[in-house]
Each structure stands twice: as structure tokens, then as C-alpha cells.
C-alpha positions in Angstrom: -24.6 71.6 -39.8 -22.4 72.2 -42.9 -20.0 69.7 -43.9 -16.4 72.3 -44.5 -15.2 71.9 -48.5 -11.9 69.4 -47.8 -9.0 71.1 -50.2 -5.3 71.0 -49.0 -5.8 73.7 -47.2 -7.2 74.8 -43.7 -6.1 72.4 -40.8 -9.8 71.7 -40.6 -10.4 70.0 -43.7 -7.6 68.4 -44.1 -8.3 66.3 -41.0 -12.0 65.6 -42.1 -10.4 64.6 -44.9 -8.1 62.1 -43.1 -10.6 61.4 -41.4 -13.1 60.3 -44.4 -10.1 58.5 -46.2 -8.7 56.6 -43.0 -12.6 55.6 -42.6 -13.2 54.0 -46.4 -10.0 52.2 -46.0 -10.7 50.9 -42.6 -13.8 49.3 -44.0 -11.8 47.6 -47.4 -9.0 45.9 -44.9 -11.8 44.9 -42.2 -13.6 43.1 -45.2 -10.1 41.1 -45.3 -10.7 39.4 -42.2 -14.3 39.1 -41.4 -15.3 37.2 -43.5 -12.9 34.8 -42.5 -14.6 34.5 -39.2 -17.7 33.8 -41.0 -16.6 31.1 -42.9 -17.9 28.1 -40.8 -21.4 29.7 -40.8 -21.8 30.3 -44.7 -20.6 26.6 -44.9 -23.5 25.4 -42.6 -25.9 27.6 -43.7 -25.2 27.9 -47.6 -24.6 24.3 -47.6 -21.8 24.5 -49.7 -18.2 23.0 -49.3 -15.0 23.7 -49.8 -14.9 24.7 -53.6 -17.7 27.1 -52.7 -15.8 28.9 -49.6 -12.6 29.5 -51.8 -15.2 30.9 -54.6 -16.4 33.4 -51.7 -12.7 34.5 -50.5 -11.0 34.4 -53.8 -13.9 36.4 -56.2 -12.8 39.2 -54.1 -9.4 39.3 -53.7 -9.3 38.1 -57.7 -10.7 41.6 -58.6 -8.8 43.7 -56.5 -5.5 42.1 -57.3 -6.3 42.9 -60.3 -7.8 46.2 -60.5 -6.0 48.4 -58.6 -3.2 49.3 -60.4 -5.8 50.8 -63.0 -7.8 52.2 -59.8 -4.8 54.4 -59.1 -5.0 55.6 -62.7 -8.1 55.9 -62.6 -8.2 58.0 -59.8 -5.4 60.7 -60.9 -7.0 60.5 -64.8 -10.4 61.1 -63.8 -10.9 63.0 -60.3 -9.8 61.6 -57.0 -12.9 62.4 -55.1 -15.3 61.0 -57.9 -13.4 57.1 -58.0 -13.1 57.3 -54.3 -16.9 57.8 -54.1 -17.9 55.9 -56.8 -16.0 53.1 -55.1 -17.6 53.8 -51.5 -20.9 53.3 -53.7 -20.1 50.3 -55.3 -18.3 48.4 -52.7 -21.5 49.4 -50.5 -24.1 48.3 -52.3 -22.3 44.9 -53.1 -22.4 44.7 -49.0 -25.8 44.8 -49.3 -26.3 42.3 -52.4 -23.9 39.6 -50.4 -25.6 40.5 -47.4 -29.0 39.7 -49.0 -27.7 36.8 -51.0 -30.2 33.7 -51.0 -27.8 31.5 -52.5 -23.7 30.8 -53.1 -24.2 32.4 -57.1 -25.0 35.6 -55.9 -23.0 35.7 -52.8 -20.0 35.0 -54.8 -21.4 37.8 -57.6 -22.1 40.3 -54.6 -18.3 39.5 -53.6 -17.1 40.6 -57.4 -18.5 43.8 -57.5 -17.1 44.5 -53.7 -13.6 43.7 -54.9 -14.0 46.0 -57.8 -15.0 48.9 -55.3 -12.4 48.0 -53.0 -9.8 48.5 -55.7 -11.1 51.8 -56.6 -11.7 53.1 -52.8 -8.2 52.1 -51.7 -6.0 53.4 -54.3 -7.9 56.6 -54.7 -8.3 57.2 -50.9 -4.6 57.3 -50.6 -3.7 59.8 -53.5 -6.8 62.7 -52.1 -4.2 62.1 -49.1 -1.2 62.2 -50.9 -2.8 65.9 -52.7 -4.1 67.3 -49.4 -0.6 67.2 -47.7 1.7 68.2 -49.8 4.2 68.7 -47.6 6.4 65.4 -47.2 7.0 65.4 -43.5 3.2 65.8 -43.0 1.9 63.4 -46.1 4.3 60.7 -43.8 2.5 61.5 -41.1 -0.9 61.0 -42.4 -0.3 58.1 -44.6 0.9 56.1 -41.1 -2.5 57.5 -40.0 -4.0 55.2 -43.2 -1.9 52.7 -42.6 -2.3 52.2 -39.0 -6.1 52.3 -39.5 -5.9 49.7 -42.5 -3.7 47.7 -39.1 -6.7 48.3 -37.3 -9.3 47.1 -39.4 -7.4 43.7 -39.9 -7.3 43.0 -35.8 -10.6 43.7 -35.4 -12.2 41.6 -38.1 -12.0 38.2 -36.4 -13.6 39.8 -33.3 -16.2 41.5 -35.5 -16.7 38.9 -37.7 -17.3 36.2 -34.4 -19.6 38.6 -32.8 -21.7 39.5 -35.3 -22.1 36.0 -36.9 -22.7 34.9 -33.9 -25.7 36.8 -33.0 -27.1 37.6 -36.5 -25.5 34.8 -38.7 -22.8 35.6 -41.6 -24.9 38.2 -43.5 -24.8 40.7 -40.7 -20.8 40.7 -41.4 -21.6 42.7 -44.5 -24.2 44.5 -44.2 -22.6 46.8 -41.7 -20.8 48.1 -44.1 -23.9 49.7 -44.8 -23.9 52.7 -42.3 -20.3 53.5 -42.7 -20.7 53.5 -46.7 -23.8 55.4 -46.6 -21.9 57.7 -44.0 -18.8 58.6 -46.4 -20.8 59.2 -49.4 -23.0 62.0 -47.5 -20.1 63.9 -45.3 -17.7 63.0 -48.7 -20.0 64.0 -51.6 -20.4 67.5 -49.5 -17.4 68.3 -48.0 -14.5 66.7 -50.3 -12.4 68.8 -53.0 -11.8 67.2 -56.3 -7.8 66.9 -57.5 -6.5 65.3 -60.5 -3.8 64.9 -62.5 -4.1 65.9 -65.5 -0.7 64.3 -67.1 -1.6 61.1 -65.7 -1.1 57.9 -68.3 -4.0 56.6 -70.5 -5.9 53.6 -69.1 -4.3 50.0 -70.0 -7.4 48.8 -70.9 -5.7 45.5 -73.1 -3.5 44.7 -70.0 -6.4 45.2 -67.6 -8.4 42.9 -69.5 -6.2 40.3 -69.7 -4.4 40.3 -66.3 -7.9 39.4 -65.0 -8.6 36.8 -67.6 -5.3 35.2 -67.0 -5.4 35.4 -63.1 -9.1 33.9 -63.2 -8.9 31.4 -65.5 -5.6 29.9 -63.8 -7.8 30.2 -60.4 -10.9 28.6 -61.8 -8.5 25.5 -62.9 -7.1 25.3 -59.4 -10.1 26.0 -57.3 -12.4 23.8 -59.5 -9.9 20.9 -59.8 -10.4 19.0 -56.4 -13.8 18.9 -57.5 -14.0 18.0 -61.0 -10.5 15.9 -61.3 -7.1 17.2 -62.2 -8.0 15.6 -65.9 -11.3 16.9 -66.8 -11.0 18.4 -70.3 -12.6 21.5 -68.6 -9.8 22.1 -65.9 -7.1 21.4 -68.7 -8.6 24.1 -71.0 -8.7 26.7 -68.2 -5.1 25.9 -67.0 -3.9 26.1 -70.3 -5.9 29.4 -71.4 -4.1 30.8 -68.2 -0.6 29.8 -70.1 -1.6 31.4 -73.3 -3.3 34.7 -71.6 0.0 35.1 -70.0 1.8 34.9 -72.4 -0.7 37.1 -74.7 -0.3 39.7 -71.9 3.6 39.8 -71.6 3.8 40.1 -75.4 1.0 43.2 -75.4 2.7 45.1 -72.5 6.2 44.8 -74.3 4.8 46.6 -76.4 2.6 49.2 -75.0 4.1 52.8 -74.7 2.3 53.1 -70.9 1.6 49.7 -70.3 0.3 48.8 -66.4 2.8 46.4 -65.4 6.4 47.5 -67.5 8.2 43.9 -68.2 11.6 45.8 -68.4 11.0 46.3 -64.1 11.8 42.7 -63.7 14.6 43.0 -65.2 15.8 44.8 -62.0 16.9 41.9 -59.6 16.2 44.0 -56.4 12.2 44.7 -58.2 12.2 40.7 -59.3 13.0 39.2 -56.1 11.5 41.9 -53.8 7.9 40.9 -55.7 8.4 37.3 -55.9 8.4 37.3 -51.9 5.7 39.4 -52.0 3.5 37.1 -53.9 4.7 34.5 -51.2 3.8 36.2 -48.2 -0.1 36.8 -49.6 0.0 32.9 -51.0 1.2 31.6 -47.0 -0.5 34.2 -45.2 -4.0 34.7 -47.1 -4.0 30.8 -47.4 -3.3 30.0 -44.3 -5.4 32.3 -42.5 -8.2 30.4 -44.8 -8.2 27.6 -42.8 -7.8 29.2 -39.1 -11.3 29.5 -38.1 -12.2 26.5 -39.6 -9.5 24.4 -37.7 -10.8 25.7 -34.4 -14.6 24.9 -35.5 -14.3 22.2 -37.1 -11.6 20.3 -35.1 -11.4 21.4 -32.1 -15.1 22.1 -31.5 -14.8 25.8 -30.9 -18.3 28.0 -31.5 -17.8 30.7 -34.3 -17.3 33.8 -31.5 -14.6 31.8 -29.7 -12.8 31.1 -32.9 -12.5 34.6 -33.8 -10.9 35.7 -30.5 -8.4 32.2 -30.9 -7.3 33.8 -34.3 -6.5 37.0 -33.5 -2.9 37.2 -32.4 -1.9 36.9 -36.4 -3.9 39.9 -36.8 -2.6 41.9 -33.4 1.1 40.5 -33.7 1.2 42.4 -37.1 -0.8 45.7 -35.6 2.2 45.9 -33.1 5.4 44.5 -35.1 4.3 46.8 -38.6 5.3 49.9 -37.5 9.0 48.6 -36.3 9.9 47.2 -39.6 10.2 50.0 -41.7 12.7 51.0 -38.7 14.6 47.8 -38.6 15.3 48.0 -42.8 16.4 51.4 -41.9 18.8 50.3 -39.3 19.5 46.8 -40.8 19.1 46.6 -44.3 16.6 44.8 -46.7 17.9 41.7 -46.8 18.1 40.9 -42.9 15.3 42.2 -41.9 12.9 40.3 -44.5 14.9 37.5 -44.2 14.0 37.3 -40.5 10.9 37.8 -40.8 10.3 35.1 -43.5 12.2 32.8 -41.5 9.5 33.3 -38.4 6.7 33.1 -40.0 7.6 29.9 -42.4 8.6 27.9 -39.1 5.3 29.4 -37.1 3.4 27.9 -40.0 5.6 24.6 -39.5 4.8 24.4 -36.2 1.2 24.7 -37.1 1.0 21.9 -39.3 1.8 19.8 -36.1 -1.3 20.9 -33.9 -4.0 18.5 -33.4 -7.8 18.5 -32.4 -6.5 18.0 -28.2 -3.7 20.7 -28.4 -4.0 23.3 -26.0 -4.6 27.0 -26.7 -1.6 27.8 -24.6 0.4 25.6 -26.9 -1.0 27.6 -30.1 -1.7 31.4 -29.7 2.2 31.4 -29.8 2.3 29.7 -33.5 -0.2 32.1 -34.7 1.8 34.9 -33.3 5.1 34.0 -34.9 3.1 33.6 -38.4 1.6 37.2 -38.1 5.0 39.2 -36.4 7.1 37.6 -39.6 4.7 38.1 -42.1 4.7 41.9 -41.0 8.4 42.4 -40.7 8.6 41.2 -44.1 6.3 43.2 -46.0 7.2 46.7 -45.4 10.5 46.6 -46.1 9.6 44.1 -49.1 7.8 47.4 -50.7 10.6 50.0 -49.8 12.5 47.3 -51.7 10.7 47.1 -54.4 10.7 51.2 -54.6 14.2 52.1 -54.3 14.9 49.4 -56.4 12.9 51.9 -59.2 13.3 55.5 -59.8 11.8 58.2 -58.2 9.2 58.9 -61.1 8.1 54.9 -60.9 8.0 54.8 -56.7 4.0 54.6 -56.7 3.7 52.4 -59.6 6.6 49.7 -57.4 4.1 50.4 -54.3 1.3 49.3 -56.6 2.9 46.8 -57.8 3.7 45.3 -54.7 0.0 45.6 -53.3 -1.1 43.9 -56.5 1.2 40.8 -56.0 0.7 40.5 -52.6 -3.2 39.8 -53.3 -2.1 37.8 -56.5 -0.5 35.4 -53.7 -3.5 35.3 -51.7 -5.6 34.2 -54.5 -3.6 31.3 -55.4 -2.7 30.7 -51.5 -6.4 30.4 -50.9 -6.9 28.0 -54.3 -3.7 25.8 -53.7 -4.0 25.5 -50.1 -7.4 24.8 -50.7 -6.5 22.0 -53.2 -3.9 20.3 -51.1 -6.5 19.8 -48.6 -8.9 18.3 -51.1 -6.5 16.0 -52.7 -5.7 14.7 -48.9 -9.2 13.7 -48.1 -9.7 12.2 -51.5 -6.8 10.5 -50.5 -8.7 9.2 -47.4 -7.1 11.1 -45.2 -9.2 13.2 -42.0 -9.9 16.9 -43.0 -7.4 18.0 -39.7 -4.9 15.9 -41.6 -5.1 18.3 -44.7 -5.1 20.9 -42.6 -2.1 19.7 -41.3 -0.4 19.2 -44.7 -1.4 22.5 -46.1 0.1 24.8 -43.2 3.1 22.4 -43.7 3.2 23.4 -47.7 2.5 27.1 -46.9 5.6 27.0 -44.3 8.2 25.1 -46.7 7.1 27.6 -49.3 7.6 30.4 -47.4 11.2 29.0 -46.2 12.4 28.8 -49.3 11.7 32.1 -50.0 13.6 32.9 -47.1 16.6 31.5 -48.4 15.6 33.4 -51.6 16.0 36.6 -50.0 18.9 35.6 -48.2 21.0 35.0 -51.3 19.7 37.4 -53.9 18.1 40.3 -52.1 20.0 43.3 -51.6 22.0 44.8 -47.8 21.1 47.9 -48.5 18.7 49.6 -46.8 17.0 52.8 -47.1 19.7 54.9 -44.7 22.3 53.4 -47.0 20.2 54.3 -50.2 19.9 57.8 -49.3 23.6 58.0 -49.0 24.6 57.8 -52.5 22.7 60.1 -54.8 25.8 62.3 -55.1 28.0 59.5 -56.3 25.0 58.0 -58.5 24.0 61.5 -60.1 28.0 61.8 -60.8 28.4 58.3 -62.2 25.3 59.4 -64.1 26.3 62.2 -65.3 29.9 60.9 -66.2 28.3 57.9 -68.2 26.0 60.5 -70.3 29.7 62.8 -71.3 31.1 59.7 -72.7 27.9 59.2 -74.3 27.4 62.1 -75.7 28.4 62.6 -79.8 
């Protein structure tokens, strides 16, 4: 049967198109939570410990963090169709690798090379959507199809990941990506339409480079120094090469003429304080959900499958509360809504560092909740922020930029979570104890940024936004008369 050429035409094609996108996308965000589920098993099985399970979370996240701002580019510079495959190709055959993995080295290798798929797939899945309906009503209607199937493949990774550990052990939860990889790259390599755009920006390949040089060598010194002391001239050296690559890469993008990540953006307070909550809601969320499986294997006793099933209201309270925060900023404002929402889940994640090894399930699927339905009223509204708070020509880049912090936070959630918890048990203290103390740290963080928002971020949300373009184009315009010589 032939596979029908997907252009941004025919009614047909564009919904094999959704279809194929919605699919590759589904796949990045159930990686997210999967292997989270898995975690207990690799730690048996791999015999490898802490230091080793944050290696496996954060080599991924570390490369799409910081990737897929240039994935986007990539994408519109060099065909849509061709990244988004090659990404399918590469994110699918480093399933296979991690799947096949005989030790930690080339599990954590197999789980660099996914992340560097991933942040090709995801960016350049969403702009073949973004060319195939180019009518905005519609492209609304089919990006909340992306998004709710990116919702989707977040709730069911915990189930996924329980069952299928449980019945083949940790490698089956990537190596069924095979199918559904091998799938999109025979119905997409047939039947999708190449777009580009051919005034895109040139590739920031100095700011690329050293985002992810700065980003990993500040994770290596906090991941590695539970293990090899705070002291070692080794964790010194990588902590302060993170210093000096940051600085190196603010000073090169000041003065690049399209450089990835614009410094004169934070200059905005609505863009600053919009993405310093974002970066706090992947640090608490990502490094809290770290530790969930392994709280209800490892203290309470539960077997993997069970654990996946106890964690998933975070997952299912965001599927249902996502798509009425966008609604609530609307109605609301910014500031409220996020506020709210940072509030719930910093005190969920309070009252999580107070659970023991005999609490009840009835007296914790309700903490896990809270921590999921304030995370997701937070973040939506957090990126319309961040977007109005830009122009109209720089709204994808904000979007972008707030995907890119958000798994910024995650990496470092992961590594200083995952620290805390080390330092407490070198300390002598039980590992439910640092479990404890880290979901304490991940909550007071989280808090604060409450109050952050609270104070600093704007009322205005976007109902109120789109209410003033006459008076801002005529204040605009005004300023540019006087200007004028």
C-alpha cells in the first residue's frame, strides 16, 4: 500500500503527518519516565550505586538540554523532514546500544547519543507541524494534539517502565523503542514532505560547544563529588572549569551577531524571572521524581511493577491539570496562576520529606498529586511568560529557551538532590533519611521561587497582553517621531 506524500496540503496527509510527529514525540517524553521505573533494577543488576544511576538519568537530559535550541536551527537551516528522521535514527539505535549494554560505560554512552536524537526529533517534529498547518486556528489545534500526546507519554512511563522491567528486566524499557523508531523511519522516509527555511540563522557552533562543556563539567563536579570528596583536586578543577566556561560563553554570545541564547533577553525582568522558575521546576520535579521509585523499593519494600503504579499520580495529576493552565493565565494572570502552582507543589514536596518506610499509600498518593498538579500549572503559563515577555519575531526562540532551562534544572535537580542524599549517609544517616532531606531541599527551593514569582513576576496575562498593541504600536511609533533627525 502506498504511504500519501505528507505536504501542507490534502486533509489526508496532514493527519499522517500529525500522526507521525505526535508518534516520535510520544516516544522522546515516554523515555522521560521509564527509565525511572527502571532504576531499582539497573542498580541490582549493573551493580552500580548512586553516582552511576545519576550518570544514566543525567547523560541524557545533559544533551538535550543542551542541544535543542541548535536542533530547532538545525531543522529550519537544513530540511525539517531530514533532522526529524535523522533523529528518529539516532535516538533508535542508541535504544538499542543501551538496551544491549553489558556494562554502566556503555549504558551511560548509549544514553548520550539518545539525548542527542531526542533533541533533534523533538524540535524538528514540532516545526513539520508548525509548516503543515499554516493556518493559526488549526496549527493550535494540532500542536495541543503534540502536546497532549507528549502528556501521554509521561503517564504511561511508570506503568510501562514497571511492567516491562518486571517481566524482561531494565533493557526491555529501551529496546521497544525499536518497533516504533523503525516504524516512523519507513511510513516517514516515504510519505513525509521536506520544508525549510531558507532565512533561518547560521548554526552557533562556539555557543553550542561550550554551553555543553560548561553544563557537563559543572555536573560531573556535582555528581562525582559524593563519591570522590568535595576536595579532590579533580572535583575542584571541574567546578571551577564550569565558572570559567561560563563565563567564556557569556563573553562569546555578547558578541555573536546570531548567537543561541541572546544575553540582552535577560535583561527583560518578565524573560529573567519567567526562566529562573523554569529552571526550578525541572531541578524539584526531575530531582525528585529521581528518587520516587526508589523510596517505594527500597524503603518500603515495594516490587518494581508496584512502584510504577504508586508513582503515577505526578504523572496523571499533570495529564489532567496541563491543559487548564494555559486557561487560568488567561483568566488570571501570570503571576497568580504560577504562583499557585509553585506554592502546591513546594509544600506536596514538604510533605513528602515527612513520609516514612510504614506510611500508608492512602496517606501518600495525595503528596505525589499535589507535586505533579503544581508543577503543571506552573509551567505553561511560565513559557507564555517568557514569550510575551519577547517580541513576536523571538516567540519560538523564548519557547526554546524555556524547554532548554527546564531540562537544565533537571540535570542539576538530579546531581544535587543526588548529592544531598550522599552527604546524609556519609554523615551516617539511613538512605530514607536522605531521602527525606532531599524532597525537603527540593520543596524549600521551590518555595522560594514561589515568593519569587510573587514579588517580581508580572499580573498580566495573555487576555490583558493582547489588549494593548494599539496603545504599544502608538507609543512606539510616537517614541520613533521624536527620534527621528
Amino acid at each position: 500500500m502506498a504511504v500519501p506524500h505528507v505536504t501542507a496540503g490534502s486533509r489526508s496527509s496532514r493527519t499522517a503527518l500529525l500522526a507521525m510527529t505526535c508518534l516520535g514525540q510520544f516516544m522522546v517524553l515516554l523515555d522521560n519516565t521509564i527509565v525511572g521505573a527502571a532504576l531499582p533494577d539497573m542498580r541490582d543488576r549493573l551493580h552500580t550505586g548512586m553516582t552511576g544511576l545519576q550518570w544514566i538519568v543525567d547523560a541524557y537530559v545533559l544533551m538535550v538540554a543542551m542541544l535543542l535550541l541548535s536542533g530547532g536551527v538545525f531543522a529550519d537551516r537544513f530540511g525539517r523532514k531530514r533532522v526529524y528522521l535523522a533523529g528518529v535514527a539516532v535516538f533508535t539505535a542508541a535504544s538499542v546500544l543501551c538496551g544491549l549494554a553489558p556494562s554502566l560505560g556503555w549504558l551511560v554512552a548509549g544514553r548520550v547519543l539518545q539525548g542527542i536524537g531526542a533533541a533533534a526529533l523533538s524540535p524538528a517534529s514540532l516545526a513539520l507541524l508548525a509548516a503543515a498547518y499554516p493556518a493559526p486556528h488549526e496549527r493550535v489545534k494540532a500542536i495541543g494534539l503534540w502536546a497532549g500526546f507528549s502528556g501521554i507519554g509521561l503517564a504511561a512511563g511508570p506503568v510501562a517502565g514497571g511492567l516491562l522491567t518486571d517481566a524482561f528486566g531494565w533493557p526491555a524499557v529501551f529496546l521497544v523503542n525499536l518497533p516504533v523508531g523503525v516504524a516512523l523511519l519507513v511510513l516517514g522516509g516515504r510519505g513525509l514532505g521536506e520544508t525549510r527555511n531558507p532565512e533561518a540563522p547560521a548554526i552557533d557552533v562556539p555557543g553550542t560547544l561550550l554551553s555543553v562543556l560548561w553544563v557537563g563539567a559543572l555536573t560531573y563536579g556535582l555528581i562525582e563529588g559524593g563519591a570522590r570528596g568535595w576536595t579532590s583536586p579533580v572535583i575542584v578543577g571541574s567546578l571551577a572549569a564550569a565558572v570559567v566556561l561560563l563565563c567564556v560563553f557569556v563573553a562569546v554570545e555578547a558578541r555573536r551577531v546570531a548567537p543561541m541564547l541572546p544575553p540582552r533577553l535577560f535583561r527583560r525582568r518578565q524573560f529573567t524571572v519567567s526562566h529562573t522558575a523554569m529552571v526550578v521546576v525541572g531541578f524539584a520535579l526531575m530531582g525528585a521524581s529521581f528518587f520516587f521509585s526508589q523510596f517505594f523499593v527500597y524503603v518500603q519494600g515495594s516490587s518494581i511493577l508496584r512502584a510504577g503504579l504508586q508513582t503515577l499520580p505526578v504523572s496523571l495529576a499533570m495529564v489532567v491539570v496541563s491543559p487548564y493552565a494555559g486557561r487560568l493565565a488567561v483568566r488570571h494572570g501570570f503571576r497568580l496562576v504560577v504562583t499557585a502552582g509553585l506554592a502546591l507543589a513546594g509544600l506536596g514536596l514538604l510533605a513528602l520529606g515527612t513520609v516514612h518506610a510504614d506510611t500508608g499509600y492512602g496517606n501518600m498518593w495525595w503528596r505525589l498529586g499535589a507535586v505533579g498538579a503544581g508543577f503543571a500549572l506552573a509551567m505553561s503559563p511560565l513559557t507564555g511568560a517568557a514569550v510575551l515577555a519577547v517580541g513576536p519575531q523571538e516567540g519560538g526562540l523564548a519557547s526554546g529557551v524555556s524547554s532548554a532551562t527546564r531540562q537544565i534544572g533537571a540535570v542539576l535537580g538530579v546531581a544535587v538532590l543526588g548529592a544531598v542524599v550522599r552527604a546524609r549517609q556519609s554523615g551516617g544517616a539511613s538512605f530514607e533519611t536522605g531521602l527525606d532531606s532531599a524532597f525537603l531541599v527540593a520543596g524549600c527551593v521551590t518555595l522560594a521561587t514561589a515568593v519569587l514569582t510573587g514579588l517580581w513576576l508580572t499580573a498580566t496575562g495573555p487576555a490583558e497582553a493582547g489588549a494593548r498593541p494599539r496603545r504599544s504600536t502608538e507609543r512606539t511609533a510616537a517614541t520613533a517621531r521624536r527620534e527621528t533627525p
